[in-house]
KEKE-3310 file (N, C-alpha, C; in steps of 0.2 Angstrom, whole numbers, plus 5000, padded with zeros to 4 digits):
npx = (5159:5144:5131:5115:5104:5090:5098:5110:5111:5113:5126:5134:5132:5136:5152:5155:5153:5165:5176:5178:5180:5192:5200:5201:5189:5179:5165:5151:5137:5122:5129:5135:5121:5119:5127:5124:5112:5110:5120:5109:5100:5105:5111:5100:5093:5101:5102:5087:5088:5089:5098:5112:5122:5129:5140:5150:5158:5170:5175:5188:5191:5196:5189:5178:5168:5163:5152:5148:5138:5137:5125:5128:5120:5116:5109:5100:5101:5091:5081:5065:5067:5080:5091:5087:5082:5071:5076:5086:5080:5077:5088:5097:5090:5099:5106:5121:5123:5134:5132:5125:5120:5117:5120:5118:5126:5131:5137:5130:5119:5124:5126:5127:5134:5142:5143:5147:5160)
npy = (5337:5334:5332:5323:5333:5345:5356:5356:5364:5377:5376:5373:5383:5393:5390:5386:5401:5408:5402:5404:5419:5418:5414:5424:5430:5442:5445:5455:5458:5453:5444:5436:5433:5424:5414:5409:5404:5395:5387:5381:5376:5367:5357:5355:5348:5338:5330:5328:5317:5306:5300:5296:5308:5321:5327:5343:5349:5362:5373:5383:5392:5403:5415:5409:5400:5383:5375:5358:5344:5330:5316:5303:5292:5278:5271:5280:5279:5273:5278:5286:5300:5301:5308:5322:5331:5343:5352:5360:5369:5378:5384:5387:5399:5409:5424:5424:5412:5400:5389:5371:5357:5338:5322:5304:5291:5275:5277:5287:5304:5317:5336:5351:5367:5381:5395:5415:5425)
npz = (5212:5216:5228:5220:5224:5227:5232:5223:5212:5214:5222:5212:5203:5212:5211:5199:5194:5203:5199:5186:5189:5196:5186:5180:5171:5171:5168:5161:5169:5161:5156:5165:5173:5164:5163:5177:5177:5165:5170:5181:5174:5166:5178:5185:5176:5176:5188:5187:5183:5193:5197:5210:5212:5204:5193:5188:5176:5169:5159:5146:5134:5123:5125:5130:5138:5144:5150:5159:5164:5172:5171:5180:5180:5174:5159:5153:5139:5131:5135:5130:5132:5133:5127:5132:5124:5127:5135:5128:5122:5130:5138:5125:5124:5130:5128:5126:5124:5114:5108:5114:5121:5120:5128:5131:5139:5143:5155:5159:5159:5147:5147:5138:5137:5130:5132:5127:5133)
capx = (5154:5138:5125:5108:5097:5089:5104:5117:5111:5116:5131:5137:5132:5143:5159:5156:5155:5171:5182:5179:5183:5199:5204:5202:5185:5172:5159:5147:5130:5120:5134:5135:5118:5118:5131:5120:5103:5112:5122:5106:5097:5109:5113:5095:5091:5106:5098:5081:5088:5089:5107:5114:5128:5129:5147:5148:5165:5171:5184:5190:5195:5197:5184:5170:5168:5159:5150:5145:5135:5134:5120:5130:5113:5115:5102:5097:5103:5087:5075:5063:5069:5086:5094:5084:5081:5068:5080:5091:5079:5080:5097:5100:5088:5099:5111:5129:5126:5134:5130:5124:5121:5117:5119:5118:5130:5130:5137:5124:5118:5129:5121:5135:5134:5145:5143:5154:5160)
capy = (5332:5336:5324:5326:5337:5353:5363:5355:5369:5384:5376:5375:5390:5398:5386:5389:5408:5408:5398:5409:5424:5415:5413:5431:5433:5449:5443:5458:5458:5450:5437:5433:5430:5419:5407:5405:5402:5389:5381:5378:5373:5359:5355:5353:5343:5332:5330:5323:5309:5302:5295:5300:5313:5326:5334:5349:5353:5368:5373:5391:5395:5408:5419:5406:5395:5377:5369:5350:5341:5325:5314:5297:5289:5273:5266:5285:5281:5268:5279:5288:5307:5300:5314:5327:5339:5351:5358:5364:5375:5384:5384:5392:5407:5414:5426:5423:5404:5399:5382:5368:5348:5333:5314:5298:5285:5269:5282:5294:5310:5325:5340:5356:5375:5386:5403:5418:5428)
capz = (5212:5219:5229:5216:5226:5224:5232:5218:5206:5219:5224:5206:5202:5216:5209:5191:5196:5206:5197:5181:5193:5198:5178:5178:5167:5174:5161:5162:5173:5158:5154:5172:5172:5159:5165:5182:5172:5160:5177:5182:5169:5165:5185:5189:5173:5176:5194:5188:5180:5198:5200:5218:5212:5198:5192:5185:5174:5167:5153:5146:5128:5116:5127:5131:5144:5142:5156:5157:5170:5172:5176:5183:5182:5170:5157:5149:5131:5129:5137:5125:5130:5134:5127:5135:5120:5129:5139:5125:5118:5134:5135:5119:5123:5134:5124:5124:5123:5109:5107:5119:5115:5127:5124:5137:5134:5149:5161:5162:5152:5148:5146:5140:5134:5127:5132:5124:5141)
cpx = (5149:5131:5117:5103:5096:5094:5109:5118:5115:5124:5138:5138:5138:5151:5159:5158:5164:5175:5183:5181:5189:5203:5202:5195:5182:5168:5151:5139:5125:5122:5131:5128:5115:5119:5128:5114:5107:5114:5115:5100:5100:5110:5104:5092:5096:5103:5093:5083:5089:5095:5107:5118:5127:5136:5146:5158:5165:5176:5182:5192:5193:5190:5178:5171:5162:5158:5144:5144:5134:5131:5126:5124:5113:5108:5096:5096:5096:5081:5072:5066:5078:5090:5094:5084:5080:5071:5086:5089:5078:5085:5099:5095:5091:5105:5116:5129:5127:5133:5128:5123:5118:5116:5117:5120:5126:5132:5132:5122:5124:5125:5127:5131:5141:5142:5150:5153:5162)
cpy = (5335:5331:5328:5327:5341:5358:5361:5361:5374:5380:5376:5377:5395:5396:5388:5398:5409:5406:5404:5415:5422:5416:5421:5435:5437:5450:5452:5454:5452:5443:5433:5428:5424:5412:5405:5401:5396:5384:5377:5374:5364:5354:5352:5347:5336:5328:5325:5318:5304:5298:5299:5307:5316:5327:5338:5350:5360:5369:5379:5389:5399:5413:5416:5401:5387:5374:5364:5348:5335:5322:5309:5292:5283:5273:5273:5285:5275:5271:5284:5299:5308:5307:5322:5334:5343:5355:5363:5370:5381:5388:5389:5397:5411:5419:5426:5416:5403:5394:5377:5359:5344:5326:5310:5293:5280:5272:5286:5299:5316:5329:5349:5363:5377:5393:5408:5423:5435)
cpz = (5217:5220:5225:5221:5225:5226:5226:5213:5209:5218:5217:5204:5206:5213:5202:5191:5200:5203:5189:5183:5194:5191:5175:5172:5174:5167:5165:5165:5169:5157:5161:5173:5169:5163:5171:5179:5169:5165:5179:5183:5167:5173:5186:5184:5175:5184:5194:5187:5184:5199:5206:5218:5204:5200:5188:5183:5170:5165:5150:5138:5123:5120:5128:5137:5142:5149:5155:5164:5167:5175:5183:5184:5175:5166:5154:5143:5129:5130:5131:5123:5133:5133:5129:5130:5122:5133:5135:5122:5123:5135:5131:5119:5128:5128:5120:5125:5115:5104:5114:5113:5123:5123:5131:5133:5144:5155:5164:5156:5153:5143:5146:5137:5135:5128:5131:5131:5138)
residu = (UNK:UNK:UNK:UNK:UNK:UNK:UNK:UNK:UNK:UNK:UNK:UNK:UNK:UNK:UNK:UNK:UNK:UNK:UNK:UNK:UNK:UNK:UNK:UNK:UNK:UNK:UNK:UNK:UNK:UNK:UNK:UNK:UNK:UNK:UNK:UNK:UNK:UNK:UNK:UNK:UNK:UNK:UNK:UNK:UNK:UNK:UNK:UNK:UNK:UNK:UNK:UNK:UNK:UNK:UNK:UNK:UNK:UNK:UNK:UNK:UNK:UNK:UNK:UNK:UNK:UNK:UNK:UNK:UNK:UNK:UNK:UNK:UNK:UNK:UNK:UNK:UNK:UNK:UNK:UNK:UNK:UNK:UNK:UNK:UNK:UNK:UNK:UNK:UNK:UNK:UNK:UNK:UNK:UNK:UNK:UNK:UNK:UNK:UNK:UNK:UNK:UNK:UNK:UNK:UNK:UNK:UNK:UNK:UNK:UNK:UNK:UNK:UNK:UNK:UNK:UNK:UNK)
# end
């Protein structure tokens, strides 16, 4: 968990980075690059929605990694871009993403990719 400010993106990035180093992926240069760009894509968008803290998870399977931020910023599922579309079609230009999505329920927004490592 990270308090929403402009460093949450980096410091996510560094943990998202490490932790996949730990579980043994060496995603090529370009990958690599990906999974920063999308961290903090979803990190910085989870950010705006103005709640205090942002978390950032992260799960492994079958060669892909999924990372999910969420806001923790109540009262998004009512608002008019609650779901925060524009950011997905960033998102999905980066190359090995291979799905994304974002909702907001009474907790907050979640905002996830799939990229293939």
């Amino acid at each position: 968990m990270y308090a929403s400010n402009r460093w949450a993106a980096g410091k996510a990035r560094a943990a998202v980075v490490a932790q996949l180093a730990a579980w043994g992926y060496r995603p090529g240069v370009l990958v690599l690059d990906a999974v920063e760009a999308v961290t903090k894509l979803l990190v910085d968008t989870a950010a705006a929605d103005g709640g205090t803290r942002v978390s950032v998870h992260l799960s492994d399977q079958d060669g892909q990694a999924c990372i999910l931020a969420f806001s923790h910023c109540p009262g998004l599922a009512d608002s008019p871009d609650g779901a925060g579309e524009g950011v997905l079609h960033r998102v999905a230009e980066h190359r090995p993403v291979a799905g994304c999505g974002t909702d907001a329920g009474p907790g907050g927004r979640r905002l996830w990719a799939v990229i293939d490592l």
